[in-house]
C-alpha positions in Angstrom: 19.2 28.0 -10.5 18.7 25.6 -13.3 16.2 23.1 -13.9 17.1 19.1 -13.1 18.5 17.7 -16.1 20.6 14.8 -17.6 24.0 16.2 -18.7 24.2 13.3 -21.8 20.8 11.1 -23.0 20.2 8.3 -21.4 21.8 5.1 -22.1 19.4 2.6 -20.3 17.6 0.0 -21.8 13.6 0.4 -22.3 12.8 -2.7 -20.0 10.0 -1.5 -18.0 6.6 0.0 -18.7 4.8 1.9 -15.9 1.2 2.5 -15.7 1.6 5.4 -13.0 3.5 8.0 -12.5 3.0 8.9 -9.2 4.6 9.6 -5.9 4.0 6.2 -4.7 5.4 4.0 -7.7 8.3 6.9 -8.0 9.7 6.6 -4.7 9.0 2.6 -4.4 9.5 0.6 -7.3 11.5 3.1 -9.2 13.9 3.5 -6.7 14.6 0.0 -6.6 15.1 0.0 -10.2 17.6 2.7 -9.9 19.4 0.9 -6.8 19.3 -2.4 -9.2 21.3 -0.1 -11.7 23.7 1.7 -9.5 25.0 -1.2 -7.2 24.1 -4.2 -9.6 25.1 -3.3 -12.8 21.7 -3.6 -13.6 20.5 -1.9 -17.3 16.5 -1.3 -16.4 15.3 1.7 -18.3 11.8 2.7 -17.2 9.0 4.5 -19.3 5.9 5.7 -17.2 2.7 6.2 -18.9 0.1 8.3 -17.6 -3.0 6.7 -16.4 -5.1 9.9 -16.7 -5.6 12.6 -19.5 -4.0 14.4 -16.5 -1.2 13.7 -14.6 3.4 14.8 -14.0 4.6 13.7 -17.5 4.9 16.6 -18.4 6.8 17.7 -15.8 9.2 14.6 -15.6 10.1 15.1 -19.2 11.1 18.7 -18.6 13.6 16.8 -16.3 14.9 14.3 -18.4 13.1 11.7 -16.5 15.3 12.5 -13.1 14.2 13.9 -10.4 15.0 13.7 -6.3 14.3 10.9 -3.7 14.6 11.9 -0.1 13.8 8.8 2.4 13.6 10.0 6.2 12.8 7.5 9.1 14.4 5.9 12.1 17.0 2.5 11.9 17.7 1.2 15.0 16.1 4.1 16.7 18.4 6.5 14.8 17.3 8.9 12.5 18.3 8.1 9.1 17.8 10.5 6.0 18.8 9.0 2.5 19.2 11.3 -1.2 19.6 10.3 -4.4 18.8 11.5 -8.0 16.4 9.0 -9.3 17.8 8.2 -13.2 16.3 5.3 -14.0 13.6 6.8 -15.8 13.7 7.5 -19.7 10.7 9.1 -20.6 6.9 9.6 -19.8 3.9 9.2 -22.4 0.6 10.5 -21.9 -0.9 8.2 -24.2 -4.1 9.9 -24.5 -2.1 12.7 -26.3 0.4 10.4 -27.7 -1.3 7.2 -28.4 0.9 6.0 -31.2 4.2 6.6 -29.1 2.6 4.3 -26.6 1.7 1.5 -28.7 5.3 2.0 -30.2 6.4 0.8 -27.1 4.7 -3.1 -27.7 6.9 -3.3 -30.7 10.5 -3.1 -28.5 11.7 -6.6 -27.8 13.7 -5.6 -24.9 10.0 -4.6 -23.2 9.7 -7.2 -20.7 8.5 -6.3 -17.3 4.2 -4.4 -16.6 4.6 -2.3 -13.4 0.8 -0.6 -12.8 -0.8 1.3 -9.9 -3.8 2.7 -10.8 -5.9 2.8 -7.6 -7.9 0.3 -6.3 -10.6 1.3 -8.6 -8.0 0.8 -11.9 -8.6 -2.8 -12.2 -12.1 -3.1 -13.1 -13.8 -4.9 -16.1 -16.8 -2.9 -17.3 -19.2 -4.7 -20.2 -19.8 -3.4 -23.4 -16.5 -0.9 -23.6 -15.1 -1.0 -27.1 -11.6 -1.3 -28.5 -11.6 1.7 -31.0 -12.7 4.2 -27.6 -9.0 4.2 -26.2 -9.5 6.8 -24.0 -13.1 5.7 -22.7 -12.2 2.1 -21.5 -10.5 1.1 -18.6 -6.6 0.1 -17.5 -6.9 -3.3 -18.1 -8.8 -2.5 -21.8 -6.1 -0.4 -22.9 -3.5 -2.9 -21.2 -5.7 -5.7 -24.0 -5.3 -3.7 -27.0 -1.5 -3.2 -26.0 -1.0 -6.8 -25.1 -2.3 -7.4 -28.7 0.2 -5.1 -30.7 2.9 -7.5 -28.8 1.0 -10.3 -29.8 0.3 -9.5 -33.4 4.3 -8.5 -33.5 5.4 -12.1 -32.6 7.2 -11.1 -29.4 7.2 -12.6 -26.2 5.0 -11.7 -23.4 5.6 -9.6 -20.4 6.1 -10.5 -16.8 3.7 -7.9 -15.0 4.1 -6.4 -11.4 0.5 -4.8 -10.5 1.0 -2.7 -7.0 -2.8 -2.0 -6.8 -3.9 -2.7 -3.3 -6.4 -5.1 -3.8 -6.1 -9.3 -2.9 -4.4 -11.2 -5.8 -4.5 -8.4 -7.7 -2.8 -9.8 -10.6 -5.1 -13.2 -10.9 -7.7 -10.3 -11.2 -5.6 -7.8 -13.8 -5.2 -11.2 -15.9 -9.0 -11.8 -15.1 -9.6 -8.4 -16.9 -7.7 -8.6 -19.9 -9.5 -12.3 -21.0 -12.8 -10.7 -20.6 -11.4 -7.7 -22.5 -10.0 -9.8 -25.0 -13.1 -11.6 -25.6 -15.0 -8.5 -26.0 -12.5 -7.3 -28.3 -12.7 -10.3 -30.6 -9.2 -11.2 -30.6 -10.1 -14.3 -30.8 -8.5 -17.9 -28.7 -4.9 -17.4 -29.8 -4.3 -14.6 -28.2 -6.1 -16.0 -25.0 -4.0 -18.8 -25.0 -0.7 -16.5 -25.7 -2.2 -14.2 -22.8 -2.4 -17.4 -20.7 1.3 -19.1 -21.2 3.2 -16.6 -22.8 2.6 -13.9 -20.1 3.6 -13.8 -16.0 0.8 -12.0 -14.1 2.1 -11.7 -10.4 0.5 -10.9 -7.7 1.8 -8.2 -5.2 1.7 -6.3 -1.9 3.8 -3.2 -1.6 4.6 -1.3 1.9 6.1 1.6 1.9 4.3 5.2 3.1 5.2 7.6 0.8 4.8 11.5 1.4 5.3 12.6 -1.7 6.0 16.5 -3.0 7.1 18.1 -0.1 5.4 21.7 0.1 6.3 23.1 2.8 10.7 22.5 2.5 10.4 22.3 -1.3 12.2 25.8 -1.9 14.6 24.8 1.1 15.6 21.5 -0.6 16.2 23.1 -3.9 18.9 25.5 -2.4 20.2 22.5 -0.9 20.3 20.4 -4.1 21.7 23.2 -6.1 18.5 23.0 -8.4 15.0 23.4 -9.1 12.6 19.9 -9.2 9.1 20.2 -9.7 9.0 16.6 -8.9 10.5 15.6 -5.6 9.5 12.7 -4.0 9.6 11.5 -0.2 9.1 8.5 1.5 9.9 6.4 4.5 13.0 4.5 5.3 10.9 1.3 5.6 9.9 -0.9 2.4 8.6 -4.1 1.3 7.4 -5.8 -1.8 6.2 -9.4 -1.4 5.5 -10.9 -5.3 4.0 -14.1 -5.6 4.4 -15.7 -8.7 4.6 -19.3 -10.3 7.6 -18.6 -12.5 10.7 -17.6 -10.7 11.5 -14.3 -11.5 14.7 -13.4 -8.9 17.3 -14.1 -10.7 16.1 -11.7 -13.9 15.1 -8.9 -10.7 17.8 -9.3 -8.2 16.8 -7.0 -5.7 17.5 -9.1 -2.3 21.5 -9.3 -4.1 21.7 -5.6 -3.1 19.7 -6.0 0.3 16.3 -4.7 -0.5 12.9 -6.0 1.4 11.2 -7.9 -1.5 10.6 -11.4 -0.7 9.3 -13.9 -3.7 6.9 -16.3 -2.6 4.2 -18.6 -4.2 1.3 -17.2 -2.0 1.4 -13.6 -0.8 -1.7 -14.4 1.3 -0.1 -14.7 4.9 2.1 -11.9 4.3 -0.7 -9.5 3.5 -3.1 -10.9 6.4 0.7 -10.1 8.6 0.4 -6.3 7.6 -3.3 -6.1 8.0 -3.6 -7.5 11.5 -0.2 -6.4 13.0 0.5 -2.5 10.8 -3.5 -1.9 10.3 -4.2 -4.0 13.4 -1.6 -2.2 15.9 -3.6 1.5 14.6 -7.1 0.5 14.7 -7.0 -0.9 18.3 -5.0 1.8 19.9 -5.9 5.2 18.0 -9.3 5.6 19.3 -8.0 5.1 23.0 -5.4 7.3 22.7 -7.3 10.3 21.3 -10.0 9.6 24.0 -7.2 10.2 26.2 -6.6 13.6 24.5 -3.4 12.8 22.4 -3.7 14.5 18.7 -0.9 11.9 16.2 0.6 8.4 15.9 3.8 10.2 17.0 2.3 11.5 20.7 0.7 7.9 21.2 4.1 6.6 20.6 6.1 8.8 22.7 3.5 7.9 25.8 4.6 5.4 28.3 1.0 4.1 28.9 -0.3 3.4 24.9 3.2 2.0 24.4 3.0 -0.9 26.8 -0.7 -1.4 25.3 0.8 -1.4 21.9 3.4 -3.8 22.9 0.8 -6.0 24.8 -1.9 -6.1 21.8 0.7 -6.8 19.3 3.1 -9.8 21.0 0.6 -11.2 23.4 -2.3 -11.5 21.6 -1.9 -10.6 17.8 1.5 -12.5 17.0 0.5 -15.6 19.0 -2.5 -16.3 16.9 -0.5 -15.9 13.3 0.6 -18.5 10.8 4.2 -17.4 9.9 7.6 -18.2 11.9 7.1 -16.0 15.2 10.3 -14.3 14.9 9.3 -13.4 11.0 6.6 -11.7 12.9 8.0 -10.2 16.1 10.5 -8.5 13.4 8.1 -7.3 11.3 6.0 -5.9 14.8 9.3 -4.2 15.6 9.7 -2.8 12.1 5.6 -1.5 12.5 6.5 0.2 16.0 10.0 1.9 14.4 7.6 3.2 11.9 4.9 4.3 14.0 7.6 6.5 15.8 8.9 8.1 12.7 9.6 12.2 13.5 9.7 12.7 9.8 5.4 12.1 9.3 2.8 13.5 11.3 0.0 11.2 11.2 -3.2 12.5 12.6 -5.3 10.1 15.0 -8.3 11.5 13.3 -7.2 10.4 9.7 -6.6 7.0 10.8 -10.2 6.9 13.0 -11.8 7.2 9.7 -14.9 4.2 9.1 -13.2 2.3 12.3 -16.3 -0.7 12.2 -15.2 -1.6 8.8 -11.9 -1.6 9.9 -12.1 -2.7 13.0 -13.8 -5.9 11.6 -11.1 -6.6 9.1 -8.3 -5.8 11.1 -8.7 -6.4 14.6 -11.4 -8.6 15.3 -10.2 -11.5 13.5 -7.5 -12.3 15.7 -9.5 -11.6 18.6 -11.8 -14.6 17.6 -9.1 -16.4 16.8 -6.9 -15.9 20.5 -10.9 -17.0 22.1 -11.0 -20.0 20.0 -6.9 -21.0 20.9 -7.2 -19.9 24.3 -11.2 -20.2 25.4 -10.8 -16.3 26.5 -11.3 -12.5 25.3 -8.1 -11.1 24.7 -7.4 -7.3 27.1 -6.2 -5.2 24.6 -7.9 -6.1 21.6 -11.8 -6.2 23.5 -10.7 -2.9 24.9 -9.9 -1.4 21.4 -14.0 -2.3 21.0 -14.4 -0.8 24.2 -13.1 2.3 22.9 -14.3 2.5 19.8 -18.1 2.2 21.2 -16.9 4.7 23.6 -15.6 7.1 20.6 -18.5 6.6 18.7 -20.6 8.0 21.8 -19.0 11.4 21.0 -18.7 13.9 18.6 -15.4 12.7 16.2 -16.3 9.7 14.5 -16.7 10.0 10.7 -18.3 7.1 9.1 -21.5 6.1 7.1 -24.3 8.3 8.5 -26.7 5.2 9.5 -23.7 3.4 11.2 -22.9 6.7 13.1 -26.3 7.0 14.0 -26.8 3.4 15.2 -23.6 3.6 17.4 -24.4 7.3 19.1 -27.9 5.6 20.5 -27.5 2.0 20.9 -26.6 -0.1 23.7 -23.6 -2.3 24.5 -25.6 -5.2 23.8 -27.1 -4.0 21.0 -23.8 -3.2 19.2 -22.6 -6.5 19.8 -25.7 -8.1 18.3 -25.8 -6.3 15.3 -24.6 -8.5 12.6 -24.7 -6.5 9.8 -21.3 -4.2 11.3 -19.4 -7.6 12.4 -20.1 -10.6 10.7 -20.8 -12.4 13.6 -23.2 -12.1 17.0 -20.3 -10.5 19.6 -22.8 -11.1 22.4 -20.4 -13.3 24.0 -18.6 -10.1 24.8 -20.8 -8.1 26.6 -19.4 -8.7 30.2 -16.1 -7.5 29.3 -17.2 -4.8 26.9 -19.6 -3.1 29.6 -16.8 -3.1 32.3 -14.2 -1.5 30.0 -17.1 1.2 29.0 -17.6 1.8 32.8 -14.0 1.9 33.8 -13.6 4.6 30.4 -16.7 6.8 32.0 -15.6 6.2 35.9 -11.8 7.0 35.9 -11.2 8.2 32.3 -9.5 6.5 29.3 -5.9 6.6 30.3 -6.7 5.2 34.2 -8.9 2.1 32.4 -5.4 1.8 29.7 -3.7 1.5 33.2 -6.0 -0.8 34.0 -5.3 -3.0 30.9 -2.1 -2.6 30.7 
């Protein structure tokens, strides 16, 4: 069986430059770029550099830059599995080995669109780095000293897409390259090019993707007819929200051909929409439900009881305290619950319990404040999600900073409502309700008090 290849170069265009080479970019923004090609006459030629001395290029450039996308997941409640040689990629660089083939690429004029993902940790500014140590400084350094080969060639600037999940992550990628460019010494002009010559959006990106699939990797091959050291999986559910001040949807068409990707001059409501409802939905219900003995996402979702608490937590009390056209959000609620029941991904209560008080106070208990302060009352589901993770922390699972586990094993109710330093805020106001859901958990058992709730 042969190797994925191209069967004639490829013909596309050099548009796009790609800090990342990963699963995630691979089977998100690159598949959009192919479907922009395929169904939109589109001409966007994609070139991923390598964000590490380490990393696929290798690999992808034994393939010709192609390699296969399977997307498995439920529409409608029906289980829908999509295939497709992804071809929209031209070549990779590792521009640690091949430095000069990466600067080469400033110097195309038809180089207009920055996609990154580097981590969270990838956009960083560090003092004191300097621009003759390529390989020592950071992404946004070596995202400088390229920006400046474009400048000092005349040609216009870029219109960059970070995916990074962190809040405005392109106001702080643009943040990084000024200070870079400062301690570079390359002096105003190219500040002020940087500045108006140059789109930095801001982005959030939703899509879980699985990546190389081990364990049907062989199986796939024999059914694609040929080897891929490269495949790539994901979900059937995606969405890329891009705020920017320029209007960029006519140059990227994606909504013509029906993809999720919504342009907007403030991402900010969209990305506190996935936090409380997708990260919300998980953090109140998962420590419940695997005090109730169930072991994934999938079990939770197939049981009767933990659905109708879902259901409750997310359109009685979650959506009603949101800022975005309710049926924006019960859509996007449905979407998260379609999701959640995906029989393609088994997603392990466990993983997700992971440092629940950090994420418990970003994800759930600001709508819980919120629903008090609209309607002068605790809401059910979302106290008992506390409930249950007091409860949880009580045992033997949790995994979370040693001095927070140890606090929660040995304090009180009240006590763990007081403490300021894991909430924010004094949750004394709470301890009625808390202390009755903690005695219906340790009287009847978790899924009786769920009844209860429910």
């Amino acid at each position: 069986m042969e190797r994925l290849h191209r069967q004639e170069p490829s013909k596309l265009t050099e548009r796009v430059l790609q800090f990342g080479e990963g699963n995630f970019l691979r089977g998100f923004v690159d598949w959009m770029f192919d479907r922009l090609n395929k169904e939109n006459g589109g001409d966007f030629g994609v070139v991923l550099v390598q964000p590490l001395d380490v990393g696929l290029v290798d690999m992808i450039n034994e393939q010709d830059g192609l390699y296969d996308l399977y997307l498995r997941g439920l529409q409608d409640g029906t289980p829908v599995e999509e295939e497709r040689v992804v071809e929209c990629v031209t070549r990779g660089i590792n521009p640690f080995r091949n430095t000069d083939e990466f600067f080469n690429c400033a110097l195309n004029p038809d180089l207009r669109y920055i996609v990154s993902n580097t981590t969270e940790a990838g956009i960083e500014y560090i003092p004191g780095q300097s621009a003759e140590d390529f390989a020592g400084t950071t992404f946004p350094g070596r995202l400088t000293m390229f920006m400046k080969k474009r400048f000092d060639a005349k040609l216009p600037g870029f219109a960059l897409l970070p995916c990074e999940l962190i809040d405005k992550n392109g106001a702080e990628l643009k943040a990084c390259v000024l200070k870079y460019a400062d301690d570079f010494g390359y002096g105003e002009d190219f500040k002020k090019w940087v500045n108006e010559e140059n789109v930095f959006t801001s982005t959030l990106v939703d899509r879980i993707v699985t990546g190389y699939p081990r364990d049907t990797a062989k199986e796939m091959e024999e059914k694609y007819g040929h080897l891929d050291n490269v495949i790539d999986t994901a979900e059937i559910f995606h969405l890329w929200v891009i705020e920017s001040d320029k209007d960029l949807s006519k140059e990227l068409p994606f909504t013509d051909i029906g993809l999720n990707v919504v342009w907007t001059n403030d991402v900010t409501p969209y990305k506190k929409r996935k936090v409380r409802i997708l990260n919300g939905a998980h953090t109140m219900s998962v420590l419940a439900a695997r005090l109730a003995g169930l072991e994934t996402v999938g079990e939770m979702m197939k049981d009767a009881d933990f659905m109708a608490y879902i259901n409750k937590g997310l359109f009685e009390e979650i959506i009603p305290v949101l800022d975005l056209p309710k049926d924006e959000l019960e859509y996007f609620a449905n979407a998260v619950i379609e999701r959640f029941k995906n029989p393609f991904i088994k997603h392990y209560l466990l993983s997700i319990a992971l440092n629940s008080v950090s994420k418990y106070k970003v994800r759930v208990l600001p709508s819980l404040l919120e629903y008090k302060a609209q309607f002068g009352k605790v809401p059910a589901v979302l106290t008992f999600g506390l409930a249950a993770l007091i409860e949880f922390y009580k045992g033997e699972e949790a995994n979370d900073d040693a001095a927070v586990m140890e606090f929660m094993k040995g304090a009180s109710v009240e006590e763990i409502l007081a403490n300021k330093s894991l909430w924010d805020a004094d949750l004394s106001f709470m301890a009625s309700e808390i202390n009755a859901y903690v005695s219906d958990i340790r009287a009847s058992g978790m899924r009786a008090a769920v009844k209860k709730v429910i």
